[in-house]
ZARO-469013 format. One line per field, with one value per atom (N, C-alpha, C, O, CB): residue in one letter; chain; atom name; x, y, z. Coordinates in steps of 0.05 Angstrom, whole numbers, plus 32768, in hexadecimal, padded with zeros to 4 digits. Each point is the difference from the previous one (the first is absolute). Glycine has a CB too. Example, Ala and Ser with C-alpha at 12.3 -4.5 7.8 and 13.67 -1.06 7.14 Angstrom:
2
type c(A	A	A	A	A	S	S	S	S	S) .
mol c(A	A	A	A	A	A	A	A	A	A) .
atom c(N	CA	C	O	CB	N	CA	C	O	CB) .
u c(8108	7FEE	8012	8015	7FC5	801F	8010	7FF1	800A	800E) .
v c(7F8E	8018	8018	8000	7FE9	802C	8018	8016	8016	7FDD) .
w c(809C	8000	8000	800D	800C	7FD9	8001	800E	8004	7FD1) .
% end
This chain:
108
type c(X	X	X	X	X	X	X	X	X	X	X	X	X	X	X	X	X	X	X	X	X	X	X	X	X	X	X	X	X	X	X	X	X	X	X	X	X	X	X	X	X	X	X	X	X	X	X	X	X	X	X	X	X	X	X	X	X	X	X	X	X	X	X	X	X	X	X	X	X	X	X	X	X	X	X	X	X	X	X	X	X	X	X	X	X	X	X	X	X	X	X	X	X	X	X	X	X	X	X	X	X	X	X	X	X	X	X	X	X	X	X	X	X	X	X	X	X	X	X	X	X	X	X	X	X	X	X	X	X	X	X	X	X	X	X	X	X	X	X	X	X	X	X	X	X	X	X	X	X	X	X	X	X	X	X	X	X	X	X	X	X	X	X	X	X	X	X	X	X	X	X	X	X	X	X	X	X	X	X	X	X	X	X	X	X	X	X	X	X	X	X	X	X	X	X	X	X	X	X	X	X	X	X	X	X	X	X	X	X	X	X	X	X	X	X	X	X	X	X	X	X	X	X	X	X	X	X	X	X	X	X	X	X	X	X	X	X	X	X	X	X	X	X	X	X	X	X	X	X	X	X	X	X	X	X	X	X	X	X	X	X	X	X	X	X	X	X	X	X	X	X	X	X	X	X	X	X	X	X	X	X	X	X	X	X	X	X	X	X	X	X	X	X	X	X	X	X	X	X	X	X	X	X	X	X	X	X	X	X	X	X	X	X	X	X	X	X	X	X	X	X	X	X	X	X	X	X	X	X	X	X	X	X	X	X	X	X	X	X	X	X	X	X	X	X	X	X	X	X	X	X	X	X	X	X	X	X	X	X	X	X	X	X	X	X	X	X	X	X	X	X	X	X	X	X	X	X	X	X	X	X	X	X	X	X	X	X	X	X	X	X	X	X	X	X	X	X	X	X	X	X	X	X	X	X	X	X	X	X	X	X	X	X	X	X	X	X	X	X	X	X	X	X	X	X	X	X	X	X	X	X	X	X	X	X	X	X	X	X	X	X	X	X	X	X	X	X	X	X	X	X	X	X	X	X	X	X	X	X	X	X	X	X	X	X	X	X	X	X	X	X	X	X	X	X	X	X	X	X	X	X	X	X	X	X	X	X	X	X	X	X	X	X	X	X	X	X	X	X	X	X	X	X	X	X	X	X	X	X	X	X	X	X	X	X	X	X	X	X	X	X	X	X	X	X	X	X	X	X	X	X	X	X	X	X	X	X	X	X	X) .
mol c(A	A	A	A	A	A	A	A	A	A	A	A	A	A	A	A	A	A	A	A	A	A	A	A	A	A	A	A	A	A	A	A	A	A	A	A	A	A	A	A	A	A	A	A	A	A	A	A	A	A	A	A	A	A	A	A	A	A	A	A	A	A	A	A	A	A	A	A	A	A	A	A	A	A	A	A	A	A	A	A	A	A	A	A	A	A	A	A	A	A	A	A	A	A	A	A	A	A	A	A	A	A	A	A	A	A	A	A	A	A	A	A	A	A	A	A	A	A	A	A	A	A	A	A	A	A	A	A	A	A	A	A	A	A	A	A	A	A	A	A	A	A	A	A	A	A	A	A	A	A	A	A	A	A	A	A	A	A	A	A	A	A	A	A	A	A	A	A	A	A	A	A	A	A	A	A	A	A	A	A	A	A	A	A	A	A	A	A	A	A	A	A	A	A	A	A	A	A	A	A	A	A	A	A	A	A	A	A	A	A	A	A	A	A	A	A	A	A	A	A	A	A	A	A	A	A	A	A	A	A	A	A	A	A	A	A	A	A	A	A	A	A	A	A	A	A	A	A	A	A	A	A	A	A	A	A	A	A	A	A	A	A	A	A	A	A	A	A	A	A	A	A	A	A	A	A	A	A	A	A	A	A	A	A	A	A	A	A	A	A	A	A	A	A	A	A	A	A	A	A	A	A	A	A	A	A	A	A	A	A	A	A	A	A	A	A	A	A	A	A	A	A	A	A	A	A	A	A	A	A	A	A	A	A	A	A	A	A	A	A	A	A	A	A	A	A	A	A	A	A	A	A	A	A	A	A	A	A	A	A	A	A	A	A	A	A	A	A	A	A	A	A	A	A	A	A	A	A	A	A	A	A	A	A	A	A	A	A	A	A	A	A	A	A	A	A	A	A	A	A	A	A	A	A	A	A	A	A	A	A	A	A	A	A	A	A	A	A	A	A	A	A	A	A	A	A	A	A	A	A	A	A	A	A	A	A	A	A	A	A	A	A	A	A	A	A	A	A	A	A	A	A	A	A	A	A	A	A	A	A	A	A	A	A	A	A	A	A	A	A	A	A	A	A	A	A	A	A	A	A	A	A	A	A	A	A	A	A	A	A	A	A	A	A	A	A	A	A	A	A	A	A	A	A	A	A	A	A	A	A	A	A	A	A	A	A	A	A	A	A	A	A	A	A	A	A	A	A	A	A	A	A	A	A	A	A	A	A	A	A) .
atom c(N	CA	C	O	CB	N	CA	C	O	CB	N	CA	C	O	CB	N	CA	C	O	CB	N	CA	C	O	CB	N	CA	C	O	CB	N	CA	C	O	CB	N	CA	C	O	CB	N	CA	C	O	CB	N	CA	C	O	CB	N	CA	C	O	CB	N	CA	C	O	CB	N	CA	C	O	CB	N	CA	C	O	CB	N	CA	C	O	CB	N	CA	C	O	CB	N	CA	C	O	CB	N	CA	C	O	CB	N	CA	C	O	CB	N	CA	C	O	CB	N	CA	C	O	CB	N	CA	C	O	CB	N	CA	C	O	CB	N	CA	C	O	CB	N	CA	C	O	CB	N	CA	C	O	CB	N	CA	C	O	CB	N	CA	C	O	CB	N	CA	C	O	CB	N	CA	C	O	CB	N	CA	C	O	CB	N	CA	C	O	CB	N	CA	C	O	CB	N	CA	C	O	CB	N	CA	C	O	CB	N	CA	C	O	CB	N	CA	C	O	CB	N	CA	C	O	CB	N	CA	C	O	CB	N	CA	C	O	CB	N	CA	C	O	CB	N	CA	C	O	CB	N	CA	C	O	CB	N	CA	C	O	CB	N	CA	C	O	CB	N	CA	C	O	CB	N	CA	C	O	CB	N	CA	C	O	CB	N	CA	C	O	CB	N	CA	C	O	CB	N	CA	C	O	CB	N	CA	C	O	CB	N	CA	C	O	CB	N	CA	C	O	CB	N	CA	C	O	CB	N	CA	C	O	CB	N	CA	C	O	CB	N	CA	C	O	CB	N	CA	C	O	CB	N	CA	C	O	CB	N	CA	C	O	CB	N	CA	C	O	CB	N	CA	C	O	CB	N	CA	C	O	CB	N	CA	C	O	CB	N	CA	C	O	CB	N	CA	C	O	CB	N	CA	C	O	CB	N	CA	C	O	CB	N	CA	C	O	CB	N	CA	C	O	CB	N	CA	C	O	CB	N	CA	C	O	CB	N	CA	C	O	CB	N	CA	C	O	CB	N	CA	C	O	CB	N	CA	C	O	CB	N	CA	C	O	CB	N	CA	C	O	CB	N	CA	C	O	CB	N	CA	C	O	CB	N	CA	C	O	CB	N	CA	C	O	CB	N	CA	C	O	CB	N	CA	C	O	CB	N	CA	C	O	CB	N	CA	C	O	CB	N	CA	C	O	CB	N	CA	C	O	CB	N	CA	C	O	CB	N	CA	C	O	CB	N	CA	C	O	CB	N	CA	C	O	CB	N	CA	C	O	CB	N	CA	C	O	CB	N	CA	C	O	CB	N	CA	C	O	CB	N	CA	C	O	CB	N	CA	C	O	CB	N	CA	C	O	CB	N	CA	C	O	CB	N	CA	C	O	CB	N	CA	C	O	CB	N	CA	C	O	CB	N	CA	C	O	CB	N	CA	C	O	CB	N	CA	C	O	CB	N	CA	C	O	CB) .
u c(8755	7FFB	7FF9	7FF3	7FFC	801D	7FF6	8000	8012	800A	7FC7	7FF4	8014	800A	7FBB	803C	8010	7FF0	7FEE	803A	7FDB	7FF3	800D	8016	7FDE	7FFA	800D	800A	8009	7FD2	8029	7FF8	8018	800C	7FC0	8043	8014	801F	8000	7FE5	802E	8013	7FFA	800A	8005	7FE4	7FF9	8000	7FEF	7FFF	8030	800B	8007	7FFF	8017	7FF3	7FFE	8017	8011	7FE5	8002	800C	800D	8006	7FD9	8020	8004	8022	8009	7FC7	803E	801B	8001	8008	800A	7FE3	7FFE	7FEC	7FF8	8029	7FCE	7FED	8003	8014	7FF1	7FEA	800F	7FE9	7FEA	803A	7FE6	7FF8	8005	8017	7FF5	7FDB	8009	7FE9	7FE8	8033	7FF9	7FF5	7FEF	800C	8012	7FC5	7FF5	7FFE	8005	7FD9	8018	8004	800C	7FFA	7FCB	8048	8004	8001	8012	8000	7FE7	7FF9	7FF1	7FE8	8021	8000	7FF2	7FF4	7FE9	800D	8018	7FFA	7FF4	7FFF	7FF8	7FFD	7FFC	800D	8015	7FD0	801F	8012	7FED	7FF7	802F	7FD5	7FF2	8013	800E	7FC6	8027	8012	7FEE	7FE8	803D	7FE8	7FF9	8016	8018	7FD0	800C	800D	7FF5	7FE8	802A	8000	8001	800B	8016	7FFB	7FDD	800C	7FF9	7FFA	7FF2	8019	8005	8013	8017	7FD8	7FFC	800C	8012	8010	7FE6	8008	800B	7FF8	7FE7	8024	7FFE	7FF5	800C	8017	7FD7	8011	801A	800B	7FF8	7FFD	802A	8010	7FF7	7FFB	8038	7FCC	7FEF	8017	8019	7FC7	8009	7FFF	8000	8001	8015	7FE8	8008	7FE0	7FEE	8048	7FC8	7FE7	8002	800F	7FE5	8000	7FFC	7FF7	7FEA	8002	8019	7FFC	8007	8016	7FEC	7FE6	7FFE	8000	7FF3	7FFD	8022	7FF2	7FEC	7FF0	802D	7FDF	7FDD	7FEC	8000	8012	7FDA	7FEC	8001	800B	7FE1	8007	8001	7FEC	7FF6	8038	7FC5	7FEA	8008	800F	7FCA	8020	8007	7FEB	7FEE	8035	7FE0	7FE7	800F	8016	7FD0	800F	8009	7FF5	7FEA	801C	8008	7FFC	7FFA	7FF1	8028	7FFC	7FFC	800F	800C	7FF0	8006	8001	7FFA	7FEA	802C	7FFB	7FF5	8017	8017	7FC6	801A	8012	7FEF	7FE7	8039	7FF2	7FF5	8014	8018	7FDD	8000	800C	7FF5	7FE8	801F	8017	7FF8	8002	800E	8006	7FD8	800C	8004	7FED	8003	8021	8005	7FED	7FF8	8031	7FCF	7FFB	7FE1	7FF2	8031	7FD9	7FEA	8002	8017	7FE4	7FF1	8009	7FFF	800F	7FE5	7FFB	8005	8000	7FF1	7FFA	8023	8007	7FE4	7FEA	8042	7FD9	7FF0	8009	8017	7FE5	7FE9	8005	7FF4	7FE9	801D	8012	7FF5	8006	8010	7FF9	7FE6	7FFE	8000	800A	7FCC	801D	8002	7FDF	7FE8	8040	7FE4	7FE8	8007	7FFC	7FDF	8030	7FFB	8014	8017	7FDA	8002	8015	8007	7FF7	7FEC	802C	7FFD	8010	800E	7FEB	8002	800A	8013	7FF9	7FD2	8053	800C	8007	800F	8000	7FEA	8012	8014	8009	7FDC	8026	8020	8000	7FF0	8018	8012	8008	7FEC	8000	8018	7FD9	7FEF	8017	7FFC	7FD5	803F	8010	7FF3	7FEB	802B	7FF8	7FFC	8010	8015	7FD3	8010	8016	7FEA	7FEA	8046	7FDC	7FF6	800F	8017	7FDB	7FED	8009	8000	800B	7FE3	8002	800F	7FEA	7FEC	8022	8001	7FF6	7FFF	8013	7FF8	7FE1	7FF6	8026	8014	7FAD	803E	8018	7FFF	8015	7FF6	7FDB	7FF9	7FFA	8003	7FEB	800A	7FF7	800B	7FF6	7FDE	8037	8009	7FEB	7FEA	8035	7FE9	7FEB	800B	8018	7FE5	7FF3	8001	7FF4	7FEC	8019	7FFF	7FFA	800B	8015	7FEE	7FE3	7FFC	800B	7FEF	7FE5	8041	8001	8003	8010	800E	7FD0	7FFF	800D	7FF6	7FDE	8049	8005	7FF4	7FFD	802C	7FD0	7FF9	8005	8007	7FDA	8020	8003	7FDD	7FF6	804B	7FB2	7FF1	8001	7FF2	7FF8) .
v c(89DA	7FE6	7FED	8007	800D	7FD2	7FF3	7FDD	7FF5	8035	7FCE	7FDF	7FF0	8003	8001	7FEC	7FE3	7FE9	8001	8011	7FDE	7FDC	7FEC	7FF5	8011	7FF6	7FE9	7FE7	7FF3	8018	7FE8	7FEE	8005	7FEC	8016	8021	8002	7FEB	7FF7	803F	7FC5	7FFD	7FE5	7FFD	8036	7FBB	7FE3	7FE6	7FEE	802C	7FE7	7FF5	7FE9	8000	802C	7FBB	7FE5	8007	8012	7FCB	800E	8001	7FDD	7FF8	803B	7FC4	7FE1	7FFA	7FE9	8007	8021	7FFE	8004	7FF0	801E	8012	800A	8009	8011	7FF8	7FF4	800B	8026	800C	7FC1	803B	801C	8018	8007	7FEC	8013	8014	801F	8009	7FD1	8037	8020	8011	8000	7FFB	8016	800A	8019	8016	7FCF	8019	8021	8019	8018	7FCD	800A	8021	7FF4	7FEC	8036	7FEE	7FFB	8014	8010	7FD1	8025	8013	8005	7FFB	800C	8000	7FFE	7FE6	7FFF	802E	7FBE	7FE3	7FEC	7FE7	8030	7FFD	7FED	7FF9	800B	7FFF	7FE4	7FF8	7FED	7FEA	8020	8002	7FF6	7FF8	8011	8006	7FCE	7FF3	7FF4	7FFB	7FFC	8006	7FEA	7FED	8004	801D	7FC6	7FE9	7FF2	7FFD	8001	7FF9	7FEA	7FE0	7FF9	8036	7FC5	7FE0	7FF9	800E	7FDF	7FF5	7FEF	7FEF	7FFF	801C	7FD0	7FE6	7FFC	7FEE	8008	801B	8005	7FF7	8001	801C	7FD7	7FF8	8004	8004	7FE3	801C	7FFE	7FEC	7FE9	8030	7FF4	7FDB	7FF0	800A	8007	7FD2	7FF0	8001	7FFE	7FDA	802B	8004	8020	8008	7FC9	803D	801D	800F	7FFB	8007	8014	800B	8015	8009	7FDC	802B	8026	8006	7FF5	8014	8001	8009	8020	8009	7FC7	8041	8021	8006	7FF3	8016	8015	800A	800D	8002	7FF8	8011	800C	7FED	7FE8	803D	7FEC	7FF6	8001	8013	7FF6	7FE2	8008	7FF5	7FEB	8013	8018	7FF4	8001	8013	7FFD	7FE2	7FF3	7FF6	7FF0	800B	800E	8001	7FEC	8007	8038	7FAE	7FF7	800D	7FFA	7FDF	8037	8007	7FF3	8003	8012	7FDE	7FEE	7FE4	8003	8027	7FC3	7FE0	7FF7	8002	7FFD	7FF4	7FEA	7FF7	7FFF	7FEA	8011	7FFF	7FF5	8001	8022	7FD1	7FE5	800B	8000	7FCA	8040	8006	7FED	7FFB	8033	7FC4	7FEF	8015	8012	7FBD	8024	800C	7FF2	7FF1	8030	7FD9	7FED	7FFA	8013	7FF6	7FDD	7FF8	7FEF	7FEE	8033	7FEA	8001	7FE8	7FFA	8037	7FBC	7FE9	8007	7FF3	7FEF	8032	8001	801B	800C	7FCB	803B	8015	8015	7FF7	7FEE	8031	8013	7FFE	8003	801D	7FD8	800B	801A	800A	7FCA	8038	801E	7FFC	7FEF	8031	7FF7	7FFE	802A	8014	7FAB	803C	8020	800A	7FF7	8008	8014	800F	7FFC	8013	7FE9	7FEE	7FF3	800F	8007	7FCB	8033	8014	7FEE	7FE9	804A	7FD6	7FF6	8013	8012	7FBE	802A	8018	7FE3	7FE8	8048	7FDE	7FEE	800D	8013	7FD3	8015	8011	7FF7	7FEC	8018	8010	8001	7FD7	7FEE	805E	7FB7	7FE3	7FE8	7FEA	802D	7FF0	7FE9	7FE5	7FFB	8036	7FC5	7FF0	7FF2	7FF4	8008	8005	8002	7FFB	800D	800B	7FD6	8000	7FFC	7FF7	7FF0	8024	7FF5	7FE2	7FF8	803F	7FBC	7FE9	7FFA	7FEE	8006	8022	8000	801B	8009	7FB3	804D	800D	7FF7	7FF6	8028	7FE8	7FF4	7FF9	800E	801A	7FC4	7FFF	8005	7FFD	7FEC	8023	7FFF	801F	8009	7FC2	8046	8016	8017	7FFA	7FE9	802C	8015	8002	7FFB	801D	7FF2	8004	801D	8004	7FC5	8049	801B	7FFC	7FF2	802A	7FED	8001	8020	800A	7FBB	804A	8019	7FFD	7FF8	8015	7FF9	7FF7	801D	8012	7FB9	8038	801A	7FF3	7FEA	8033	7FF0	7FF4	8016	8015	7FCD	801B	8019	7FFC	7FE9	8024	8000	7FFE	8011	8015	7FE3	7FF4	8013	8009	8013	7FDE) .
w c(90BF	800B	7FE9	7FEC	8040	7FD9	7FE3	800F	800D	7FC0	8029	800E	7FEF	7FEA	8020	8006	7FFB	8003	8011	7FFE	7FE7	7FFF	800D	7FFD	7FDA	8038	8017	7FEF	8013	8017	7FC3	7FE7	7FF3	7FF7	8002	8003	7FF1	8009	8017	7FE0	7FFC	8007	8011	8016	7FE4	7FFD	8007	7FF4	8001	8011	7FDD	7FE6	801B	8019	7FB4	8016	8008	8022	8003	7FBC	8051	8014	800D	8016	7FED	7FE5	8008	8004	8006	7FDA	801D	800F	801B	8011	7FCA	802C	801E	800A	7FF1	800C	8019	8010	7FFB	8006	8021	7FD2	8003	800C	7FF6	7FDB	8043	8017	7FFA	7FFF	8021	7FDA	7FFF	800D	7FFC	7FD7	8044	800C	7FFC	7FFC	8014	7FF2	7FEF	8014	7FFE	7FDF	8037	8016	8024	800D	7FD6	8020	8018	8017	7FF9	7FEE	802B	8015	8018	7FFF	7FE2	8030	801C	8006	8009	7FF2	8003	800D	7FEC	8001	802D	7FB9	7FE8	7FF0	8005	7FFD	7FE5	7FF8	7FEB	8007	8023	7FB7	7FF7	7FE1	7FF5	802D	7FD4	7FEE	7FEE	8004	801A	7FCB	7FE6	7FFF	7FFD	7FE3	8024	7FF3	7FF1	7FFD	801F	7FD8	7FE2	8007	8009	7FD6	801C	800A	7FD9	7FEC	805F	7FBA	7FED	8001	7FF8	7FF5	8025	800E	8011	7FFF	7FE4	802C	8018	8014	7FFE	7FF3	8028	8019	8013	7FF8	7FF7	8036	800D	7FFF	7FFA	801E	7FF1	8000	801A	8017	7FD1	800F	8018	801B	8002	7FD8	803A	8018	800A	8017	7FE8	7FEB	8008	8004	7FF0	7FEF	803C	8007	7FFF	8011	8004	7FDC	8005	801C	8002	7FCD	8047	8010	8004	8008	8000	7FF1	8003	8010	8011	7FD8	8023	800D	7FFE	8012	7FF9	7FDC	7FF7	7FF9	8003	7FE8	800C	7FFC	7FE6	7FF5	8032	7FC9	7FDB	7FFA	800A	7FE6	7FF5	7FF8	7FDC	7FF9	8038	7FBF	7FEE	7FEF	8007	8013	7FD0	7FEE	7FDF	7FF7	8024	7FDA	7FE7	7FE8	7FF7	801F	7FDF	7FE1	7FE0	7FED	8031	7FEB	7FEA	8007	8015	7FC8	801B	800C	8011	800C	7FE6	8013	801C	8015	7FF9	7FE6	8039	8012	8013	8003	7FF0	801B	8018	801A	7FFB	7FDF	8045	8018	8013	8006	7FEE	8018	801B	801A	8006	7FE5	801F	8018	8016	8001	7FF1	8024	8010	8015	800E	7FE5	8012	8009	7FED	8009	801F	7FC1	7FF1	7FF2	7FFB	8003	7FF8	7FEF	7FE9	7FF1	8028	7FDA	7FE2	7FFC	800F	7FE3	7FF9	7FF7	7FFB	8000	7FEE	8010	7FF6	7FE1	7FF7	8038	7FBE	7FE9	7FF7	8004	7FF5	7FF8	7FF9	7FE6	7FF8	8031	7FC4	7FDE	7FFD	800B	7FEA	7FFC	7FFB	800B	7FFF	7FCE	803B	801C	8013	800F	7FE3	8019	8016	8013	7FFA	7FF0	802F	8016	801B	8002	7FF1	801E	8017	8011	7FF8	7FF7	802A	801A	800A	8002	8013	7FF2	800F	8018	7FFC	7FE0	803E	801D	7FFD	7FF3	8031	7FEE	8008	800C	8005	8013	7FE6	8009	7FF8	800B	801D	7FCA	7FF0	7FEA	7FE8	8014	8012	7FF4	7FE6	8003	802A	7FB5	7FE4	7FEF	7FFC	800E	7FEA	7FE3	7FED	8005	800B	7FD2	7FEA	7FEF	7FFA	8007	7FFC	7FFD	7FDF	7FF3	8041	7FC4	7FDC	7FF6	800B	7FE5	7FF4	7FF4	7FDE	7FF4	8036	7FCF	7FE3	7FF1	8004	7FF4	7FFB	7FE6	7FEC	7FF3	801A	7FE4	7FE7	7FFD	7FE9	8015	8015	7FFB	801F	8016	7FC4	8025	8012	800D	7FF7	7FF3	802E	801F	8003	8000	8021	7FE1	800F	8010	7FFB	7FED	8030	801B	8008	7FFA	800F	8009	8007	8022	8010	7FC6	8032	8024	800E	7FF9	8003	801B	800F	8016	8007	7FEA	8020	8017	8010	7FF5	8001	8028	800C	801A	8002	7FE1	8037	8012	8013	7FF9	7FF4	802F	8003	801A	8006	7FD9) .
% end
């Protein structure tokens, strides 16, 4: 058996959003992403059917959620639980420095 670093393999990402999946099984489905200035495209809403909870590693990142007047800001530490059909977009992620973000989808 040999540990890995959530941190590895989190080179600049300011061309593409980039999504990798670390475990997936029995209804979970747990990922690393890499932003760097990324946002959704406007008008567009994440609507899950899971539930995701989502932790920031390193940068920063700002989530609307609809109906809400001003965004959730998140930095590093910062977590949040989203339910299923909790309609969401991200409305930016840092430009100057990569965002890891830890996301658990789950079903309950």
């Amino acid at each position: 058996m040999k540990a890995k670093n959530i941190l590895d393999g989190t080179a600049d990402a300011t061309a593409e959003e980039r999504f990798t999946t670390l475990v997936s099984a029995n209804g979970l489905h747990i990922e690393q992403i890499v932003s760097q200035g990324q946002a959704s495209p406007p008008g567009f809403w994440y609507d899950q059917e899971e539930n995701e909870w989502l932790i920031v590693l390193e940068g920063t990142a700002a989530v609307q959620f609809e109906g809400e007047v001003e965004p959730v800001e998140l930095r590093r530490g910062s977590y949040l639980e989203i339910p299923a059909h909790a309609r969401h977009r991200v409305v930016r992620t840092g430009p100057d420095q990569k965002t890891v973000w830890l996301a658990i989808h789950y079903r309950t």
